[in-house]
PDB file as gemmi writes it, atoms N, CA and C in Angstrom:
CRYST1    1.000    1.000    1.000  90.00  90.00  90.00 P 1                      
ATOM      1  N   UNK A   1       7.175   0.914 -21.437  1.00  0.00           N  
ATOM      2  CA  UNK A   1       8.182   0.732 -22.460  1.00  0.00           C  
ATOM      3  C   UNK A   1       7.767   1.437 -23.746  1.00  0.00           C  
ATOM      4  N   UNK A   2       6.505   1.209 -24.155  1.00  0.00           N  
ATOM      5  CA  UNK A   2       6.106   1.650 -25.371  1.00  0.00           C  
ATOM      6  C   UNK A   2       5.574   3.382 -25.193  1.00  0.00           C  
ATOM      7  N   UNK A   3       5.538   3.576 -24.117  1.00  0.00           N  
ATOM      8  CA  UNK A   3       5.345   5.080 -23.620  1.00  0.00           C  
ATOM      9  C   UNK A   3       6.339   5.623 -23.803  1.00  0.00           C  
ATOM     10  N   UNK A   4       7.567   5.265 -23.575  1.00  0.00           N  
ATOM     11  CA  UNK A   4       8.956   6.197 -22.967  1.00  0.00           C  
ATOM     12  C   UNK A   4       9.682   6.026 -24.815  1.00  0.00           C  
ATOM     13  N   UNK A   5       9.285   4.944 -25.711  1.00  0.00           N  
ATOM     14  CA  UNK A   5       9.783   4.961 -26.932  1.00  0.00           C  
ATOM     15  C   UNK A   5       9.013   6.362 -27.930  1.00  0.00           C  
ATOM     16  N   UNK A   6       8.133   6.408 -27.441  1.00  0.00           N  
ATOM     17  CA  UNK A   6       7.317   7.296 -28.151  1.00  0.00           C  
ATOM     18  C   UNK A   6       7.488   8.675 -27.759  1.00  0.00           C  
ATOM     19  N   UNK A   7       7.484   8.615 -26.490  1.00  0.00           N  
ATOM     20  CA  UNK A   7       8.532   9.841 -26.286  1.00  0.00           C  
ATOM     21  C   UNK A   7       9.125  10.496 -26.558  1.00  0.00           C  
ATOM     22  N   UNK A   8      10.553   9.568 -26.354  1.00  0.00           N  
ATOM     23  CA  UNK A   8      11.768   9.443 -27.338  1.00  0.00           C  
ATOM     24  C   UNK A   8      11.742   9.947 -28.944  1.00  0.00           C  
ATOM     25  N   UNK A   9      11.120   9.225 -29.430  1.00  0.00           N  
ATOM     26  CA  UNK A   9      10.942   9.648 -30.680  1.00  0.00           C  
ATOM     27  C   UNK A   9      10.372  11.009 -30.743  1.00  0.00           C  
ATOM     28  N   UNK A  10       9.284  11.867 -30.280  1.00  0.00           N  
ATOM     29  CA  UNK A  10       8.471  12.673 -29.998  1.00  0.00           C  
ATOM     30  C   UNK A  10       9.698  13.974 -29.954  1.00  0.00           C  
ATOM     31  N   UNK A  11      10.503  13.459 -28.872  1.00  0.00           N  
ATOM     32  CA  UNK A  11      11.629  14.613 -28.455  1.00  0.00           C  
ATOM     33  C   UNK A  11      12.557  14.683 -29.991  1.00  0.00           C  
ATOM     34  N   UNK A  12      13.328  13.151 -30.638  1.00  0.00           N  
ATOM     35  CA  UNK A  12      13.963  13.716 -31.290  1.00  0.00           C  
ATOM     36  C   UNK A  12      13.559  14.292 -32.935  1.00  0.00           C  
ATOM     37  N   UNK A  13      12.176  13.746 -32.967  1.00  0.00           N  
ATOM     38  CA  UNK A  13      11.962  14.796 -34.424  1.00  0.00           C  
ATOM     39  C   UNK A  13      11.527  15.986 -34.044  1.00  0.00           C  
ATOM     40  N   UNK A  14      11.041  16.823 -32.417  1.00  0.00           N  
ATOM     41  CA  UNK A  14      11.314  18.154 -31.931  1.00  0.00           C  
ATOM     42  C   UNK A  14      12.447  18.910 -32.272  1.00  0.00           C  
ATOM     43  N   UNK A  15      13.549  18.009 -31.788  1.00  0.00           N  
ATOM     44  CA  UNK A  15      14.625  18.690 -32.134  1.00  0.00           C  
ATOM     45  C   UNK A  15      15.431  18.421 -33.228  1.00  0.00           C  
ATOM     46  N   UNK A  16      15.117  17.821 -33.981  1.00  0.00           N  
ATOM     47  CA  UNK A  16      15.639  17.827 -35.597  1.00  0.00           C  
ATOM     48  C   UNK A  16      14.547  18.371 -36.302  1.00  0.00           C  
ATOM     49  N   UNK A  17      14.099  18.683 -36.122  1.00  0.00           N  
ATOM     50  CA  UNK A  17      12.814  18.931 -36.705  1.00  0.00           C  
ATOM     51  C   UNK A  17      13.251  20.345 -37.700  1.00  0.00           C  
ATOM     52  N   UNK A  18      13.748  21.522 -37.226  1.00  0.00           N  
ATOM     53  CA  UNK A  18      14.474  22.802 -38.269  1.00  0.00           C  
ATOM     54  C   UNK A  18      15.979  21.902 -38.947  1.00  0.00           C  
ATOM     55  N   UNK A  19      16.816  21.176 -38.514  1.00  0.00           N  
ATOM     56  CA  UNK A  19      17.662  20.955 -39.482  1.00  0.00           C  
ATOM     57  C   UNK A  19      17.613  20.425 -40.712  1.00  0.00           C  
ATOM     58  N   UNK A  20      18.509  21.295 -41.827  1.00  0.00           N  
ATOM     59  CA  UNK A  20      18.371  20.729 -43.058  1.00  0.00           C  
ATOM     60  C   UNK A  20      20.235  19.481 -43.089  1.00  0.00           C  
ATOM     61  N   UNK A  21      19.922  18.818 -43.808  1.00  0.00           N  
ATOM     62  CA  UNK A  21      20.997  17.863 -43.999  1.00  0.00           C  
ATOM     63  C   UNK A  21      21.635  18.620 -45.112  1.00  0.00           C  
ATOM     64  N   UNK A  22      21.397  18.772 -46.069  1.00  0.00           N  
ATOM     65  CA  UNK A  22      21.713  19.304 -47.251  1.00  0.00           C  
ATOM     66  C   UNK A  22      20.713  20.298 -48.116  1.00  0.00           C  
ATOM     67  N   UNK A  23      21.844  21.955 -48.959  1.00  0.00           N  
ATOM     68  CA  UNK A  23      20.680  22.716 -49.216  1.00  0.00           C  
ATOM     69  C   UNK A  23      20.339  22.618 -50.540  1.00  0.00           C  
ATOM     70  N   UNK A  24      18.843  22.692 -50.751  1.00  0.00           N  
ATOM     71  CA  UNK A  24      19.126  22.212 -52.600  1.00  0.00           C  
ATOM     72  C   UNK A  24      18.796  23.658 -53.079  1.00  0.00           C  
ATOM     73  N   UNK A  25      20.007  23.074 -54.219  1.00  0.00           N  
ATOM     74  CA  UNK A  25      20.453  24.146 -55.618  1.00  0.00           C  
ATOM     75  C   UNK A  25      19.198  24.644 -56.699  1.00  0.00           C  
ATOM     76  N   UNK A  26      18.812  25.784 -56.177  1.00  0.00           N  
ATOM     77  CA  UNK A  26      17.680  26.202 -57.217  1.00  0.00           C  
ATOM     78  C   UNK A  26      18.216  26.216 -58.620  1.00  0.00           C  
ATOM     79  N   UNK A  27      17.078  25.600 -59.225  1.00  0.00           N  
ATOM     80  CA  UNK A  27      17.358  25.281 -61.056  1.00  0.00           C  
ATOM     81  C   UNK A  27      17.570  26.850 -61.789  1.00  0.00           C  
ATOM     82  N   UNK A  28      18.739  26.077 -62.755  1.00  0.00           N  
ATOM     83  CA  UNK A  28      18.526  27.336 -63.148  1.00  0.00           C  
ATOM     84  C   UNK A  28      17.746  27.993 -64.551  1.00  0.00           C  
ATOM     85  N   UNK A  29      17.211  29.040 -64.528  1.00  0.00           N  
ATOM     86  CA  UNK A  29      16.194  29.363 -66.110  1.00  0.00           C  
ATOM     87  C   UNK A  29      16.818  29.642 -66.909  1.00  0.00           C  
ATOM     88  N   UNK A  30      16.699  28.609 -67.988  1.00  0.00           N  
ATOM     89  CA  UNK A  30      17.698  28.925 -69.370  1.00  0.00           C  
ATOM     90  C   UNK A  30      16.610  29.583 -70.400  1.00  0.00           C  
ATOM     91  N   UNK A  31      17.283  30.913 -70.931  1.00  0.00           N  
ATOM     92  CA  UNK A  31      16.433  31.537 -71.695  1.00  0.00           C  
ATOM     93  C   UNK A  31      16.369  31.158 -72.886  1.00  0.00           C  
ATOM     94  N   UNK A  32      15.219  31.381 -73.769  1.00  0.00           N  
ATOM     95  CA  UNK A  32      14.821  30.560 -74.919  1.00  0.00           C  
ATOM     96  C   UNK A  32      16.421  30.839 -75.964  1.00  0.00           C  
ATOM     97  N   UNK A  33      16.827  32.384 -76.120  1.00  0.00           N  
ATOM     98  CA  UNK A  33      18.116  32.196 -76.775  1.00  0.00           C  
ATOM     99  C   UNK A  33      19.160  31.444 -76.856  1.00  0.00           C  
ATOM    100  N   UNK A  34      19.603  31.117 -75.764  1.00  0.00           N  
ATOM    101  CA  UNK A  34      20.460  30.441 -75.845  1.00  0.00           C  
ATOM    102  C   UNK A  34      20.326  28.705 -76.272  1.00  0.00           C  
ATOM    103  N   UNK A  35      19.136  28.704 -76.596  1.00  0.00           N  
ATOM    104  CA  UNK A  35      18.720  26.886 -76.831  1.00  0.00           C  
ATOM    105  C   UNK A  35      19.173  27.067 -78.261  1.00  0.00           C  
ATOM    106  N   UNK A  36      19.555  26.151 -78.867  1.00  0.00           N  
ATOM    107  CA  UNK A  36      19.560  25.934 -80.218  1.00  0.00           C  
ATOM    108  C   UNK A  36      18.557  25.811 -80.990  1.00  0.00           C  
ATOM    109  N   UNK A  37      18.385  26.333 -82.264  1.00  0.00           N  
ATOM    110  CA  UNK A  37      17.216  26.087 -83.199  1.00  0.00           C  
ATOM    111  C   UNK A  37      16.720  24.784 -83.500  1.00  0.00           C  
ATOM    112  N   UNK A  38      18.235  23.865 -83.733  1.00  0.00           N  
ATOM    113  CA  UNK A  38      17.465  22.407 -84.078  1.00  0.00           C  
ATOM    114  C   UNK A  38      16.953  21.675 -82.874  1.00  0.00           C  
ATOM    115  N   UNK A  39      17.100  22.379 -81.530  1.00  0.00           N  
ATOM    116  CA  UNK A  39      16.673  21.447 -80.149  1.00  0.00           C  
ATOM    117  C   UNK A  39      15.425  21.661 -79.871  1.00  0.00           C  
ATOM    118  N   UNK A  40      15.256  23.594 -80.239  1.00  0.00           N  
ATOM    119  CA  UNK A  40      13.850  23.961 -79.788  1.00  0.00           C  
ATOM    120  C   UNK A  40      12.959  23.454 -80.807  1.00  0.00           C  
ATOM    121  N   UNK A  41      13.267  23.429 -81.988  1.00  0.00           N  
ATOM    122  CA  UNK A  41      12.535  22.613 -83.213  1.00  0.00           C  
ATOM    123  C   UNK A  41      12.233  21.088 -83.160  1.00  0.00           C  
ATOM    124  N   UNK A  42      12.953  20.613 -82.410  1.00  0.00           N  
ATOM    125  CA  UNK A  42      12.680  18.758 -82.198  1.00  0.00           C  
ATOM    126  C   UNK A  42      12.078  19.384 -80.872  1.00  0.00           C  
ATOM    127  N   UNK A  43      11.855  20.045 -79.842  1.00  0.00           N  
ATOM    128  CA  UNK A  43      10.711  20.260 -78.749  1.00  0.00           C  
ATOM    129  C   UNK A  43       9.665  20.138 -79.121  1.00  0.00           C  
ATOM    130  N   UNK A  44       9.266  21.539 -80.199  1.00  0.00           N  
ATOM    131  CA  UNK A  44       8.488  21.716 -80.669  1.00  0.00           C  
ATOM    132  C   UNK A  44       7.606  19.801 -81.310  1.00  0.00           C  
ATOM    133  N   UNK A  45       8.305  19.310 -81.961  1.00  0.00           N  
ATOM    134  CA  UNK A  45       8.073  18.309 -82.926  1.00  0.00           C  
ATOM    135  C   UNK A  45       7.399  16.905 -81.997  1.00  0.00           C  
ATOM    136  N   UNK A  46       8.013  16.802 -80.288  1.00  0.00           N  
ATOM    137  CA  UNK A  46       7.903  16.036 -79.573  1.00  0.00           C  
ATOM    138  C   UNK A  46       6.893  16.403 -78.909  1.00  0.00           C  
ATOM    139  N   UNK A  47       6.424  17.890 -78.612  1.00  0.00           N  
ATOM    140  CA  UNK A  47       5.002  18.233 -77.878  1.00  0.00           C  
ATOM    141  C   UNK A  47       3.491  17.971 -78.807  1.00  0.00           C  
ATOM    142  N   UNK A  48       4.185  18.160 -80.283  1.00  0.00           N  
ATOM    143  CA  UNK A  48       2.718  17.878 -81.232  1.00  0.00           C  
ATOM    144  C   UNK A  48       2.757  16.766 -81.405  1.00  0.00           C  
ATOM    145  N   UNK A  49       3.696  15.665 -81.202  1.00  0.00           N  
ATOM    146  CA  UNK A  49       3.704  14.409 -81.260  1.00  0.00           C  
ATOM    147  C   UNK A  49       2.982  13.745 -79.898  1.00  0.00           C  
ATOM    148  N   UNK A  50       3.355  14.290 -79.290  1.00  0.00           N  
ATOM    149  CA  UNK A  50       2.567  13.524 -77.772  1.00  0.00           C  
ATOM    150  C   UNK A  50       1.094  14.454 -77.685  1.00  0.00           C  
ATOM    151  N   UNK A  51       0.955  15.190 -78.551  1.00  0.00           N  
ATOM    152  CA  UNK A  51      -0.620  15.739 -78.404  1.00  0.00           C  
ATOM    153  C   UNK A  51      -1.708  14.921 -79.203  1.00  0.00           C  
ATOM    154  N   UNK A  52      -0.795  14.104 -80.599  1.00  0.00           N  
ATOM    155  CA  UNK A  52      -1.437  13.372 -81.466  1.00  0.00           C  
ATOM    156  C   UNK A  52      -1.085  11.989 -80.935  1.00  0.00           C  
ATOM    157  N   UNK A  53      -0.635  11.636 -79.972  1.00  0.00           N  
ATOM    158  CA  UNK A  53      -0.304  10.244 -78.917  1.00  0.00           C  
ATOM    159  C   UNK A  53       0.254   9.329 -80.521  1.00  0.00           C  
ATOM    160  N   UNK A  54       1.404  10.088 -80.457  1.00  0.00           N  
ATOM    161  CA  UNK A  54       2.380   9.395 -81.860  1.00  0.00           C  
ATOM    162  C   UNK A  54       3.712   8.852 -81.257  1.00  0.00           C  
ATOM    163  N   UNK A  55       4.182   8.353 -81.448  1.00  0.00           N  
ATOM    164  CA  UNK A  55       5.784   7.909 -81.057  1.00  0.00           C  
ATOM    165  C   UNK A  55       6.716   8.761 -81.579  1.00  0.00           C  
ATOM    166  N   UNK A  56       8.065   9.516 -80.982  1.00  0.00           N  
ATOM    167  CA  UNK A  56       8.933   9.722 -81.650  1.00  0.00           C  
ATOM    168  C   UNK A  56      10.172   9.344 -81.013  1.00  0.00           C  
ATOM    169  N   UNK A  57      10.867   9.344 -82.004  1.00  0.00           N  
ATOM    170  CA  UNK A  57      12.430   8.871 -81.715  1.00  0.00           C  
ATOM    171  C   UNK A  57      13.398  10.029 -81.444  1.00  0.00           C  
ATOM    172  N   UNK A  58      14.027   9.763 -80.262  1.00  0.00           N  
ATOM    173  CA  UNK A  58      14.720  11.295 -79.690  1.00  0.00           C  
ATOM    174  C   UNK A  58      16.205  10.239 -79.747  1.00  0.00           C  
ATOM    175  N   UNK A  59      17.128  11.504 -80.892  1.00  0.00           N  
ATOM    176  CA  UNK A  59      18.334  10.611 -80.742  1.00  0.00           C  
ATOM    177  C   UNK A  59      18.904  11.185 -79.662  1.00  0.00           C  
ATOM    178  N   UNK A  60      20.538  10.303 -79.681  1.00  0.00           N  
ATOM    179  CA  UNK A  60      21.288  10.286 -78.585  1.00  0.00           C  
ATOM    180  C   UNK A  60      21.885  11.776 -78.143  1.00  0.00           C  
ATOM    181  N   UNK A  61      21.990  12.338 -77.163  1.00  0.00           N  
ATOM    182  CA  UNK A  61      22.492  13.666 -76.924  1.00  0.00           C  
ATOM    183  C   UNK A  61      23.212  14.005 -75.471  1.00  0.00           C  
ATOM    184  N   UNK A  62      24.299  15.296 -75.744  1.00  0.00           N  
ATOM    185  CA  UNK A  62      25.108  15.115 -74.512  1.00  0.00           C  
ATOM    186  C   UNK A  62      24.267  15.644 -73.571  1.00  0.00           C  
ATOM    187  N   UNK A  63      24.686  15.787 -72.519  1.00  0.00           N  
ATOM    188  CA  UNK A  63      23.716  16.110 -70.698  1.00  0.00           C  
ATOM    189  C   UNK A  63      23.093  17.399 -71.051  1.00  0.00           C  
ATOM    190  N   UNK A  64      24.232  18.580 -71.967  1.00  0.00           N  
ATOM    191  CA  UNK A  64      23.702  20.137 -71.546  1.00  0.00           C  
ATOM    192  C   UNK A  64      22.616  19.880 -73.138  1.00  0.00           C  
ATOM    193  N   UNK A  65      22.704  19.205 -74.122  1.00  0.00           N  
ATOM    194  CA  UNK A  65      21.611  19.383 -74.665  1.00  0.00           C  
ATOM    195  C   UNK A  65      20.648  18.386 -74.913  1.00  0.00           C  
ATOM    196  N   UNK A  66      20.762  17.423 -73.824  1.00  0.00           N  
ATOM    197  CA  UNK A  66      19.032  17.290 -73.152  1.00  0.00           C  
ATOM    198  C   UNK A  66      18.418  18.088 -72.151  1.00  0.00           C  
ATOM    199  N   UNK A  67      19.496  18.493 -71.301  1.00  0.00           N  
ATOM    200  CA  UNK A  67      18.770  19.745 -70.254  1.00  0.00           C  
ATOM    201  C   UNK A  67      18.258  21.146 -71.115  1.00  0.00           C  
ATOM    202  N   UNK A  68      18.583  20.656 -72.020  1.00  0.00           N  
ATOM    203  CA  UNK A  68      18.046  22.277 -73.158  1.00  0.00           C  
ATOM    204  C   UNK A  68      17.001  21.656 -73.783  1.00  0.00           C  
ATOM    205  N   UNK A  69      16.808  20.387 -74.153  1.00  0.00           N  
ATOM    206  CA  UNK A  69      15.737  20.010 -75.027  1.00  0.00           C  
ATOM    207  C   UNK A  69      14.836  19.719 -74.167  1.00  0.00           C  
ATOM    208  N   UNK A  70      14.427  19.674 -73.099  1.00  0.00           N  
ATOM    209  CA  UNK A  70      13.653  19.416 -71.673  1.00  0.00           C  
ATOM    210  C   UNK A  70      13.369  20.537 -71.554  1.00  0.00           C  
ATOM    211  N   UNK A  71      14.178  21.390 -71.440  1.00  0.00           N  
ATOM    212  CA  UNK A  71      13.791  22.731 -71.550  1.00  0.00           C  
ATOM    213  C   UNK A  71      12.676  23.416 -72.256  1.00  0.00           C  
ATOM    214  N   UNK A  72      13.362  23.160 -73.497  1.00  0.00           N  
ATOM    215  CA  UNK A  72      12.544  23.783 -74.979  1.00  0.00           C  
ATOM    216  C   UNK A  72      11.223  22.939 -74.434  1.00  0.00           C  
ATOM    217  N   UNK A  73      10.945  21.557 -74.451  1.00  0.00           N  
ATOM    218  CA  UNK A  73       9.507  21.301 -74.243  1.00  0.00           C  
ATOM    219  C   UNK A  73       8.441  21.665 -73.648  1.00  0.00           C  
ATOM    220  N   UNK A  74       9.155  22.276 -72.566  1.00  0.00           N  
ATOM    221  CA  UNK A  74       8.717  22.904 -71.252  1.00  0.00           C  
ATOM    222  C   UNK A  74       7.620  24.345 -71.429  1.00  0.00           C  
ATOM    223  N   UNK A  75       9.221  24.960 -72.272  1.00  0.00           N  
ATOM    224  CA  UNK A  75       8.824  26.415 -72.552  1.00  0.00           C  
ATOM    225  C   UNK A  75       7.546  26.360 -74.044  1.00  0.00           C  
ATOM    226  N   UNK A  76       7.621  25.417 -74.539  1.00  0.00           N  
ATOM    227  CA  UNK A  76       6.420  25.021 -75.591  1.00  0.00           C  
ATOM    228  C   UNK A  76       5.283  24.700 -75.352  1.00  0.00           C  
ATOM    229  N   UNK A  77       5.136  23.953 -73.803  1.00  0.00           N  
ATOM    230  CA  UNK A  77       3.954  23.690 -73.229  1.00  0.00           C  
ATOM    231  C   UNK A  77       3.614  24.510 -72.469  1.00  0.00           C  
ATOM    232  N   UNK A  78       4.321  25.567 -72.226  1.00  0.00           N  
ATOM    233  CA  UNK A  78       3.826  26.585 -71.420  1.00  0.00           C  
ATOM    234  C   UNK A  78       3.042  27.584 -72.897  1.00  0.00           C  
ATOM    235  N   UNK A  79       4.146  27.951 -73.651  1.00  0.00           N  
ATOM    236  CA  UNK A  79       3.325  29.181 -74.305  1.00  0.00           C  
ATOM    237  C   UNK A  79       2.321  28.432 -75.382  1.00  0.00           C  
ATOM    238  N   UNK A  80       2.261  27.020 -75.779  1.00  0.00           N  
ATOM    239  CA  UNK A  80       1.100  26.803 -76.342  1.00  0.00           C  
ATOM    240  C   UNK A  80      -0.464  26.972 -75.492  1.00  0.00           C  
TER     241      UNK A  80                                                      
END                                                                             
């Protein structure tokens, strides 16, 4: 019983084994221009803040400019 389950199983992650269910959407690179000055400037302000283990307060913002201010941090911790 416990032979023929293992099997079983054996065969079907063989053959699922190449299918994808769903394909994921490569991110896309937003270039430093197009970020805004006051977003890349509060990046800037939030990477020297977490280098000096300080608190800051990130106000409220719509989806495309937190995906830009995530951004900007990103691109700040890279070229610092």
């Amino acid at each position: 019983m416990k032979d023929r389950f293992i099997i079983a199983c054996r065969d079907y992650i063989v053959n699922n084994k190449n299918k994808r269910h769903h394909k994921r959407k490569p991110a896309e690179i937003i270039p430093a221009e197009v970020i805004a000055r006051r977003i890349q400037a509060l990046g800037k302000i939030v990477v020297r803040a977490e280098r000096r283990h300080k608190p800051v307060r990130i106000p409220a913002m719509s989806c495309a400019e937190l995906g830009h201010f995530l951004t900007s941090t990103e691109q700040t911790r890279v070229s610092v």
